[in-house]
C-alpha positions in Angstrom: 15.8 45.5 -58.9 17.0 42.4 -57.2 20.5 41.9 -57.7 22.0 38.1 -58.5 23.3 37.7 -55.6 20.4 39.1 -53.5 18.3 37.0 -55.5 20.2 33.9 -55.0 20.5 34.3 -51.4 16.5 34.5 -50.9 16.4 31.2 -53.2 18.8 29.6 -50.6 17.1 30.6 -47.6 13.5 29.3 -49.2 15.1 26.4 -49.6 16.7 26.0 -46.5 13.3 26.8 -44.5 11.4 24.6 -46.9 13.6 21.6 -46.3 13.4 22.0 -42.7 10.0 22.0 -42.9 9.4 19.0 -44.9 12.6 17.6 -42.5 10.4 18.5 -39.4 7.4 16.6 -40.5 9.1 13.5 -41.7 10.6 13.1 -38.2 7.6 14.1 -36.4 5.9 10.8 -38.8 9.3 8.6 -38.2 9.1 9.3 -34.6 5.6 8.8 -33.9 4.7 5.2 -32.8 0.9 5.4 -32.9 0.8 2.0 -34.0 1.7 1.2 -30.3 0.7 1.4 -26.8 3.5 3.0 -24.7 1.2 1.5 -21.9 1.6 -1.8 -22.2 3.4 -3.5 -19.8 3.5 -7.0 -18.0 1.6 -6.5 -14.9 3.3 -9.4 -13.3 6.1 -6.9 -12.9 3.1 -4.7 -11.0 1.4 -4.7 -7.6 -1.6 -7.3 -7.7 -4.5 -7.7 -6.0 -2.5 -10.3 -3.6 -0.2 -7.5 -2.9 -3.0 -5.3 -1.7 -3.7 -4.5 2.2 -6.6 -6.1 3.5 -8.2 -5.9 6.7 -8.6 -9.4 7.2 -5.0 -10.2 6.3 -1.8 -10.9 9.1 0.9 -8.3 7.7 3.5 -9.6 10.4 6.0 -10.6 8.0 6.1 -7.0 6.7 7.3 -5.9 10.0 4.0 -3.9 10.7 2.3 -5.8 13.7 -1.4 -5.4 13.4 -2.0 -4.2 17.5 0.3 -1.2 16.2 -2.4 0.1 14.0 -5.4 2.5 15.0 -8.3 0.9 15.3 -11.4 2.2 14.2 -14.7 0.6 15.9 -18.5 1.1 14.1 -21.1 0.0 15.8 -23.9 -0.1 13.2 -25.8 -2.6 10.7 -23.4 -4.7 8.7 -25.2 -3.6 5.4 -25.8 -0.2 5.7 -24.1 2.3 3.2 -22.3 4.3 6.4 -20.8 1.2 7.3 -19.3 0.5 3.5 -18.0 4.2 3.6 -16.3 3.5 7.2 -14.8 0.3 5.7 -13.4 1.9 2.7 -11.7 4.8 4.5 -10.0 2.3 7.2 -8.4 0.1 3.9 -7.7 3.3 2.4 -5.8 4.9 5.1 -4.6 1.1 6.3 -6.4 1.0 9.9 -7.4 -2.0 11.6 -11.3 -2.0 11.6 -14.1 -3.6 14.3 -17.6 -3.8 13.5 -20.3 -4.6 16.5 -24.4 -4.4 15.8 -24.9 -2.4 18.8 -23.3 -1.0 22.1 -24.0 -4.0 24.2 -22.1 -6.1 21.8 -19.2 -3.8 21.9 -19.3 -3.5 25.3 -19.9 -7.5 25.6 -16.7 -8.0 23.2 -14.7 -5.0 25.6 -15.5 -7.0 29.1 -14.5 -10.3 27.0 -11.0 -8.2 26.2 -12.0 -9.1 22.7 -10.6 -5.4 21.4 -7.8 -2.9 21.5 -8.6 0.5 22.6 -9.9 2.2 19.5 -8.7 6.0 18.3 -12.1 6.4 17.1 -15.7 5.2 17.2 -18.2 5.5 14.5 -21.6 5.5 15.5 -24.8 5.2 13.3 -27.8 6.1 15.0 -29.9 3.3 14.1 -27.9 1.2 16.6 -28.5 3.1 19.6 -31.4 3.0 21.9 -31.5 6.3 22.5 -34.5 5.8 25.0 -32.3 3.5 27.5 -30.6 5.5 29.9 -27.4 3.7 29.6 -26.7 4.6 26.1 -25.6 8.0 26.4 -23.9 6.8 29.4 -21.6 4.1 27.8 -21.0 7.3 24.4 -19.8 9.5 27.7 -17.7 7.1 29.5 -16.2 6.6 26.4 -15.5 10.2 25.9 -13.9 10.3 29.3 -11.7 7.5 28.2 -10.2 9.7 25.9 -12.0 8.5 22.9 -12.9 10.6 20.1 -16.6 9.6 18.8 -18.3 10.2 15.3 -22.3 10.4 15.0 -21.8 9.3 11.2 -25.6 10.7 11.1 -28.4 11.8 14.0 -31.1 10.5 15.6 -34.8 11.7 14.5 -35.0 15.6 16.0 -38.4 14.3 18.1 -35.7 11.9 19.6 -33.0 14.7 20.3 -35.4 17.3 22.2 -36.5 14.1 24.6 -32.7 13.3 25.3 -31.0 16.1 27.0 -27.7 13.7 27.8 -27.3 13.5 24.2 -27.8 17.3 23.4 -25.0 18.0 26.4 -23.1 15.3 24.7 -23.2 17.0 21.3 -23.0 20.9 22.2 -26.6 21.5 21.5 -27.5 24.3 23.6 -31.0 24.9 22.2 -32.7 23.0 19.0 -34.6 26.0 17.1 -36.7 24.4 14.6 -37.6 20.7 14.0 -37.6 21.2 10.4 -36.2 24.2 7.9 -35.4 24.9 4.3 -31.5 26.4 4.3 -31.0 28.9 1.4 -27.3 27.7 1.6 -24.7 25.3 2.8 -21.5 27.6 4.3 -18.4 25.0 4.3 -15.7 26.7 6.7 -11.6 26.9 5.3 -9.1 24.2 6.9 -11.6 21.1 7.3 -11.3 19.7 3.0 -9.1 20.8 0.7 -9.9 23.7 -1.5 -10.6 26.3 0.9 -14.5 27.1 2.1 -17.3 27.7 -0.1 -21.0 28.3 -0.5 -23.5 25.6 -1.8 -26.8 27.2 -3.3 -29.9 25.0 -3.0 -30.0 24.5 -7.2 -30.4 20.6 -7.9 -28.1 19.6 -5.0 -29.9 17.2 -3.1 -28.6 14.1 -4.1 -25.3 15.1 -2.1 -26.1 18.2 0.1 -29.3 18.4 2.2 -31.2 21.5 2.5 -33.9 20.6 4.8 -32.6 19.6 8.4 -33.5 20.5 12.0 -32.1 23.8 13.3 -29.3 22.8 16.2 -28.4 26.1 17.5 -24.7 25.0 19.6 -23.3 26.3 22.7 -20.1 28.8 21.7 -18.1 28.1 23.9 -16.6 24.5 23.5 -17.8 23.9 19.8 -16.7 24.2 16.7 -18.5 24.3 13.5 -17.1 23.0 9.9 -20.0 23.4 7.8 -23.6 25.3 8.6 -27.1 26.2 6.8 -27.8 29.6 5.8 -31.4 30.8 6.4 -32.7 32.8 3.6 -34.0 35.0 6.3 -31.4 36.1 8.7 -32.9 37.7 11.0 -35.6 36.3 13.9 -38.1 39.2 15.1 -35.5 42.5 15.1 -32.4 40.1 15.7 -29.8 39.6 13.4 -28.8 35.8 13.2 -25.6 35.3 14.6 -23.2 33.2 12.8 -22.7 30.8 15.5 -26.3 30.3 15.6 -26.6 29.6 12.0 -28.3 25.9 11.7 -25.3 23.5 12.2 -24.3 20.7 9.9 -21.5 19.7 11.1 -19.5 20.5 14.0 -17.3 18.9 16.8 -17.9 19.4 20.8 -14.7 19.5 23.0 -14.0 18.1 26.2 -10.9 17.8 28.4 -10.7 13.9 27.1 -11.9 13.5 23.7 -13.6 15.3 20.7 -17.1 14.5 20.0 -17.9 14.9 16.4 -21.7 15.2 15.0 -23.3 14.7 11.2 -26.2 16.3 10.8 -28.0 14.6 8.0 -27.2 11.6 5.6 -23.7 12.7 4.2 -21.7 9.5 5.6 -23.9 7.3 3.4 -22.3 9.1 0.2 -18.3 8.5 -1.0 -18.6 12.1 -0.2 -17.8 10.8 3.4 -14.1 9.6 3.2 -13.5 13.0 2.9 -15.1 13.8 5.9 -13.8 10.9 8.2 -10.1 12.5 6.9 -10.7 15.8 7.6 -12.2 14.7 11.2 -8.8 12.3 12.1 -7.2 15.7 11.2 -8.7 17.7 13.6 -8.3 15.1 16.2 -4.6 15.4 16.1 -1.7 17.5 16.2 -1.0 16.2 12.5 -2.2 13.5 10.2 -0.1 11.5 7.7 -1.9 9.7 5.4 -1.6 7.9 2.0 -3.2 9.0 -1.1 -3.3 8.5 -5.0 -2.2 11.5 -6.5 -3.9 11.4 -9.8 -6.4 13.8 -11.3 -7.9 12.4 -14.5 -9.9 13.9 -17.6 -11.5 10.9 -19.4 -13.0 11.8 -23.1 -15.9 8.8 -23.7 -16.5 7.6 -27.0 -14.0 10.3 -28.6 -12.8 10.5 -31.0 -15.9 8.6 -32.9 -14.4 7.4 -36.7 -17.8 7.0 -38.3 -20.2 9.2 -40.3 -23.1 8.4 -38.0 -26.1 10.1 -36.9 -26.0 12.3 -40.5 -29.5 13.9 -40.4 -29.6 14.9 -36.8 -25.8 16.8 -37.5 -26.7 18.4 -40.7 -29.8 19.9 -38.8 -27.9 20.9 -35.6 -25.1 22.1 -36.7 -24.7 22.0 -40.5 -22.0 19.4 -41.3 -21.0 15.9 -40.9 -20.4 14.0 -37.3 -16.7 13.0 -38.7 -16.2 16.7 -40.0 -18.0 18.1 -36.3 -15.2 15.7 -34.7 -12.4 16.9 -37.0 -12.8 20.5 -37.5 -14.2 21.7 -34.1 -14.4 18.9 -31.3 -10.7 17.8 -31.6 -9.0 21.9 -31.9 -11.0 22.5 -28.9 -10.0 19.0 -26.5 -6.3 20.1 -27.7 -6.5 23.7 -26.8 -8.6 23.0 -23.6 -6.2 20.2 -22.2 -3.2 22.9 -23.2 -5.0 25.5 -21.3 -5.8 23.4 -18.1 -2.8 21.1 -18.1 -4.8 18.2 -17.6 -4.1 14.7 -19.2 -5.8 13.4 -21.5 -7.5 10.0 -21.7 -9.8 9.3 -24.6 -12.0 6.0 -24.9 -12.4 5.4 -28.6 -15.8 5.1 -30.2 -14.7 3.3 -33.5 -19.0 3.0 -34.2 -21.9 4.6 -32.3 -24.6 2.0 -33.9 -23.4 -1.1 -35.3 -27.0 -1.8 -36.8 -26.3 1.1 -39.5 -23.8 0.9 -43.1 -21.9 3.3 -41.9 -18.5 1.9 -41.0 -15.6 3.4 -39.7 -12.9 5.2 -41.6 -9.5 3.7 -41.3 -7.8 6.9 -42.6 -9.4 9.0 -40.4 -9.0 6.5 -37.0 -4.8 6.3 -38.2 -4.8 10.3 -38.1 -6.6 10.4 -34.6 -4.0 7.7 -33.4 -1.2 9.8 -34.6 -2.8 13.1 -33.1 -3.6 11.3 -29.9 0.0 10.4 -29.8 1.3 13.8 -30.2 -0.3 15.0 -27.2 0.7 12.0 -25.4 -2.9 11.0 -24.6 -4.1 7.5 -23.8 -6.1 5.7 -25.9 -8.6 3.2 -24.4 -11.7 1.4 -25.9 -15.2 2.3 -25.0 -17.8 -0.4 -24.0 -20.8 2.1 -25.2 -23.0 1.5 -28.6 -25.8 3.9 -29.7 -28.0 0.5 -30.9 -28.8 -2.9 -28.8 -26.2 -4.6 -30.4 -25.1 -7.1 -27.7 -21.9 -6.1 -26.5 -19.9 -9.3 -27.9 -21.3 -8.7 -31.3 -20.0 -4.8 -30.5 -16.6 -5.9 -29.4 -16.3 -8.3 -32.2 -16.4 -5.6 -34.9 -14.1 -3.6 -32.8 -11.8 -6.5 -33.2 -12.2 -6.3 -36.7 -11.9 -2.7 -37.4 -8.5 -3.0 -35.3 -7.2 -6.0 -37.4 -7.7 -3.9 -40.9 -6.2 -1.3 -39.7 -3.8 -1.2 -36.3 -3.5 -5.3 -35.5 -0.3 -4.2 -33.0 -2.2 -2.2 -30.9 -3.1 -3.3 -27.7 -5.6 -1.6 -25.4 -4.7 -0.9 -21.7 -7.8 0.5 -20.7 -11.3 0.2 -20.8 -15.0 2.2 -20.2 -17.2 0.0 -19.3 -19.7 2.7 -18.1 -22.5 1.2 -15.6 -21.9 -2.5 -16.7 -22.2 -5.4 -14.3 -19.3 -7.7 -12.7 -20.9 -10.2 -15.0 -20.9 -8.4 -18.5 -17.2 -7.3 -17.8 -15.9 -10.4 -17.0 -17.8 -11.5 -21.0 -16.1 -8.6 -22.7 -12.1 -8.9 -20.5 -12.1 -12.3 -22.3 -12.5 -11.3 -25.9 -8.7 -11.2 -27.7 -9.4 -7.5 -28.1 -9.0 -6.6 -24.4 -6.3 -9.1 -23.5 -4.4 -6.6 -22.3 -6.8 -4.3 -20.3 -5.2 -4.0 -17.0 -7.6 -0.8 -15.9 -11.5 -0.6 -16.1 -13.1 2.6 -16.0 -16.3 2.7 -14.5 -18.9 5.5 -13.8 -19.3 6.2 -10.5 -21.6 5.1 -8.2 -22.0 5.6 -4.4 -22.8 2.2 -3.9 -19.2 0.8 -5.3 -15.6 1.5 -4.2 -14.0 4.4 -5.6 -10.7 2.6 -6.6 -9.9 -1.3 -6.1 -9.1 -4.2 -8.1 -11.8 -6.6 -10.4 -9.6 -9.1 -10.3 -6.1 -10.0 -9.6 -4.3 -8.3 -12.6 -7.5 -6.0 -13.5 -8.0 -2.3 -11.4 -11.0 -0.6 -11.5 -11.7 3.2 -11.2 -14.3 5.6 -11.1 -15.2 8.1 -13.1 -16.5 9.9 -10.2 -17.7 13.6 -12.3 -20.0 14.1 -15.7 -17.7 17.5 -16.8 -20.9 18.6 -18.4 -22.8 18.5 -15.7 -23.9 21.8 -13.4 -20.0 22.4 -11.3 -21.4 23.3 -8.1 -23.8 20.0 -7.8 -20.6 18.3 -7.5 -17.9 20.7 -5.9 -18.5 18.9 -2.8 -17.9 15.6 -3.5 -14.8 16.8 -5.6 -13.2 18.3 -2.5 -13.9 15.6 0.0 -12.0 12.9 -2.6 -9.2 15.1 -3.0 -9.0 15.7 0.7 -9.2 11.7 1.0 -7.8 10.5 -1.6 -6.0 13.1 -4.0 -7.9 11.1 -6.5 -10.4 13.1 -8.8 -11.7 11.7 -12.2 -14.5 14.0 -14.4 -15.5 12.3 -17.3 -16.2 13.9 -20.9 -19.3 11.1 -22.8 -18.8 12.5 -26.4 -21.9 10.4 -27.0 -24.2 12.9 -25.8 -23.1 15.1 -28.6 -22.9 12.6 -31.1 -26.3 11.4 -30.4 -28.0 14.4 -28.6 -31.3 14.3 -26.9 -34.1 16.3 -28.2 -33.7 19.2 -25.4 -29.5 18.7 -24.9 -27.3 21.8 -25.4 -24.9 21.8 -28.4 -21.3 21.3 -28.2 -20.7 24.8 -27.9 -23.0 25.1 -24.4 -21.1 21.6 -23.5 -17.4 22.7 -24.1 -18.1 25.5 -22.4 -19.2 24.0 -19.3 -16.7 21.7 -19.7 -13.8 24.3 -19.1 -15.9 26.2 -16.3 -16.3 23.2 -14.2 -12.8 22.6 -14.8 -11.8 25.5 -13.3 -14.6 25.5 -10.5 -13.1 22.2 -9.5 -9.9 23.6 -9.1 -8.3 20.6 -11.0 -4.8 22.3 -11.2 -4.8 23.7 -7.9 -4.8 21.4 -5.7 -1.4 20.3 -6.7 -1.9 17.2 -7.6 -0.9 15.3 -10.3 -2.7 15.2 -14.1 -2.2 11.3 -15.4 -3.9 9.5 -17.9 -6.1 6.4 -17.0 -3.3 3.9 -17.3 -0.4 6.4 -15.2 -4.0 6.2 -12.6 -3.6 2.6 -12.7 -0.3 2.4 -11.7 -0.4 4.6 -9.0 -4.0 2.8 -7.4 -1.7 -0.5 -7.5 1.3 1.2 -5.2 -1.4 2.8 -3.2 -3.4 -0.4 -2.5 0.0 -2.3 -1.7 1.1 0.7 0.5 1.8 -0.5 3.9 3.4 2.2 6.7 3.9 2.7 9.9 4.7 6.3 11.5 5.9 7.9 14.5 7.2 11.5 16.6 9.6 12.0 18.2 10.0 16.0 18.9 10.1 17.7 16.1 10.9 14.7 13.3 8.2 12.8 12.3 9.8 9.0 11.1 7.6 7.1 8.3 8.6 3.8 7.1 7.4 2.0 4.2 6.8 -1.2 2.7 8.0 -1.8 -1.2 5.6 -0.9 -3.5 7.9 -1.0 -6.8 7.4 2.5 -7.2 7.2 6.3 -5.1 4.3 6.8 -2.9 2.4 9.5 -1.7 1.4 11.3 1.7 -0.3 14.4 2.5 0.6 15.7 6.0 -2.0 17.6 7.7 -0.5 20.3 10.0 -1.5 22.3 13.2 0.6 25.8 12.7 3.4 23.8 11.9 5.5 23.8 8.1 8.2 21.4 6.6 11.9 22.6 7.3 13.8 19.4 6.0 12.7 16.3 4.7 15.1 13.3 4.0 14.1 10.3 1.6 11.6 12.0 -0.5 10.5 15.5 -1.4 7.4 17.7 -0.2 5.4 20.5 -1.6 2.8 23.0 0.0 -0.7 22.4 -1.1 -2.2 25.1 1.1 -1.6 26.4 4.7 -0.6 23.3 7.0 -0.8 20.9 3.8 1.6 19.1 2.0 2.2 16.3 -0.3 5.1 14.1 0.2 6.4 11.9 -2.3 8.2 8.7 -0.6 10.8 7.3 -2.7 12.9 5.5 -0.3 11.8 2.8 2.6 12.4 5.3 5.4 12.1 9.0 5.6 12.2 11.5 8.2 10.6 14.8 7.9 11.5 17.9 10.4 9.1 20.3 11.5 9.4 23.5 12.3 6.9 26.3 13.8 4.6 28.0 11.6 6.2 31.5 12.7 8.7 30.3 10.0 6.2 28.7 7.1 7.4 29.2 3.6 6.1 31.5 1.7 
């Protein structure tokens, strides 16, 4: 029998723990203010487009001199896609940049002393003669000159066995096979981030390219980043060697200057920035180079606040689209964002098809809001309807909805998925995305992975589908981390809402989801997890990022211009580590990389040997 006392005491306690928990929930209410966007901001106090680096403009006045830059020279077609991936990786990385048809008209512009001395040329095929004797002369000379060369792709194989210059040139010592089928794609460790890894031919071609002439290369003063596997390895009773596996892509030394060879159409891809970084890496003792430092997850038309799409949810999976959302999607976005650490960005859906009745719920879109809040997410607005409901019409209602029910809130970001210039420009001057500052775009290899629409307005790429097949897209992932320490994957919640006759469930999709997560190696890279409007941000003091960078021994002096905001480096090493570092801090990515974060105008960083790397 419970004594008075006893019994009192437990009464107390219940009480106590019951107040708390009512006390816990009233703040968590008081505190949360869902009704706002802790986004906004006024971008004039932000880097604009005018405060970007551009090629074509005189940065004097910054105290960086434009003859102090590395210049890269392409000699290629003005509008070929090699030439737009060349142009983006000199703005990215702040080079100087000279473009000439052909080698005559570089060489006519050289005798004029028309340009600098280059650090690098890039060289598309189609602007060589390969059949005039001179040509492979003019690549050598250069060579001798101590200039490192790129052959951004090759010239046809029937025009390779004819041209023994150019095989000496590129390290070819015997070319096995015009054509063959590769089983695999074998990218060696140290040239991208992330390590090596193997590419199985399954639905990669859009990227990687299984079919390619067999270059077998001499061993002795070449070096191979990434090869074909043969599904048969041996020839006759001989086992393939692995030197002699078909080569992809590979770099011939000399005593003067690195020659560096493509085989196949990879340059024409954004999957080339990465490369053109890794290669000005292995030209040099070590690289320093800016980057973006943001790894985004994007959620596209979630969370969705209308019943929609009733009959085609009760069949698939038994319940409503709102309860699907509420009791299952949303527990495992939470769960799967507190598992990977990622960041999460979610472009709201308030309708899927504005030609229906069924409207959104204002309840349910306030309870989102205040969820999305908790996790410190970012709530953007999605551009995407289910019906052909013009897009003002669709933005309209939006506007609507949004009046009833949050009129304070203002959106910071926006998905405009494949839209043009043109219908972007119609929807960024509707009230309702007054204060956009960042569009979201999906990506394209035709279009610029970051930049600005307009002078106040970024745009980004949503470069990844996360429920795509992982390894389609491993490679580009690593090759824009190695470039850019930029990766975006992209989650459209509209496939599930409105699923194709033949698409996986949400079970299949999540599930996916988290395995390509982890195949991308999105938290080990060691950048960092922002949402879409932190991403902003960060591409604006990247754009505006001007430097300039010298050694002396073992310190390595950077200076920068003022961005309003830290900056970002990753140092590229050869057997050398970080023993100090004033103006900033540095962490180790992997062996011989690091990220520096630049807070002040000037920082020195000391080296020391890699006998004494950190651990």
């Amino acid at each position: 029998m419970i004594s008075r006392r006893n019994y009192f005491t437990i009464t107390i306690v219940m009480f106590i723990v019951f107040f708390l928990f009512q006390f816990s929930n009233v703040a968590l209410e008081s505190w949360n203010h869902y009704e706002e966007n802790s986004y906004v901001v006024d971008t004039s106090e932000l880097p604009n487009s005018s405060d970007a680096y551009n090629l074509e403009r005189d940065r004097d006045e910054d105290g960086f001199v434009n003859d102090s830059r590395e210049l890269v020279v392409y000699v290629g077609a003005e509008e070929e896609a090699i030439k737009e991936t060349v142009s983006l990786w000199v703005t990215y990385t702040k080079r100087n940049m000279a473009v000439y048809s052909s080698l005559e008209e570089y060489e006519a512009a050289k005798e004029q002393d028309e340009t600098a001395v280059p650090t690098l040329i890039a060289i598309s095929s189609d602007a060589v003669d390969w059949k005039a004797e001179d040509s492979c002369k003019l690549l050598e000379e250069y060579v001798a000159a101590g200039v490192p060369l790129v052959l951004c792709d090759l010239p046809d194989v029937s025009v390779m066995k004819d041209n023994k210059s150019l095989q000496a040139l590129l390290g070819i010592e015997m070319i096995r096979a015009e054509q063959m089928a590769v089983e695999d794609i074998y990218l060696h460790k140290g040239f991208l981030l992330g390590g090596e890894a193997v590419y199985s031919n399954e639905g990669m071609e859009e990227v990687l390219e299984f079919n390619l002439p067999w270059y077998v290369l001499s061993s002795d003063d070449t070096k191979i980043y990434m090869n074909g596997i043969p599904k048969k390895k041996t020839i006759g009773n001989e086992t393939i060697k692995d030197e002699e596996m078909p080569a992809i892509l590979w770099r011939k030394d000399s005593e003067t200057a690195p020659v560096f060879a493509i085989n196949g159409n990879y340059m024409a891809d954004i999957a080339g920035l990465g490369i053109l970084s890794a290669i000005s890496a292995e030209m040099k003792p070590y690289e320093l180079y800016p980057v973006v430092n943001a790894q985004n997850m994007i959620y596209v038309n979630f969370p969705g606040v209308a019943n929609e799409n009733e009959e085609v949810m009760m069949e698939r999976y038994s319940q409503t689209l709102e309860s699907m959302f509420q009791n299952v999607i949303w527990p495992d976005v939470v769960a799967l964002r507190r598992e990977s650490g990622v960041s999460l960005s979610c472009m709201l859906a308030p309708q899927f098809d504005y030609e229906d009745s069924n409207y959104p719920d204002a309840v349910q879109f306030e309870r989102y809001m205040k969820l999305l809040n908790e996790q410190r997410a970012e709530t953007g607005l999605s551009g995407i309807c289910m019906s052909d409901t013009p897009i003002e019409k669709k933005i309209a209602r939006d506007h609507e909805f949004m009046q009833e029910t949050l009129p304070s809130y203002q959106f910071t970001s926006f998905y405009a998925d494949d839209m043009t210039e043109e219908e972007i420009w119609e929807v960024l001057s509707e009230e309702l995305l007054m204060s956009v500052r960042t569009v979201v775009e999906k990506g394209n290899d035709n279009k610029e992975v970051i930049g600005y629409l307009s002078e106040y307005i970024t745009r980004q790429s949503a470069l990844i589908d996360g429920f795509d097949d992982s390894v389609r897209q491993d490679f580009r992932i690593r090759c824009l981390e190695t470039a850019l320490g930029y990766t975006s994957i992209m989650a459209d919640m509209g496939s599930i809402a409105y699923p194709a006759q033949d698409s996986v469930d949400w079970v299949d999709a999540s599930n996916t989801l988290w395995q390509n997560i982890q195949d991308y190696r999105i938290g080990e890279y060691g950048f960092d997890n922002t949402t879409v409007s932190q991403c902003d941000e960060r591409i604006r003091s990247f754009l505006a990022l001007d430097y300039a960078q010298r050694r002396e021994f073992n310190m390595i002096y950077l200076e920068v211009n003022d961005t309003r905001g830290p900056v970002w480096f990753v140092l590229r090493t050869d057997n050398e580590s970080i023993d100090n570092m004033e103006g900033g801090s540095w962490q180790r990515l992997e062996q011989d990389v690091y990220l520096l974060t630049i807070e002040q105008k000037n920082a020195v960083i000391t080296m020391k040997s890699a006998y004494s790397r950190e651990q």
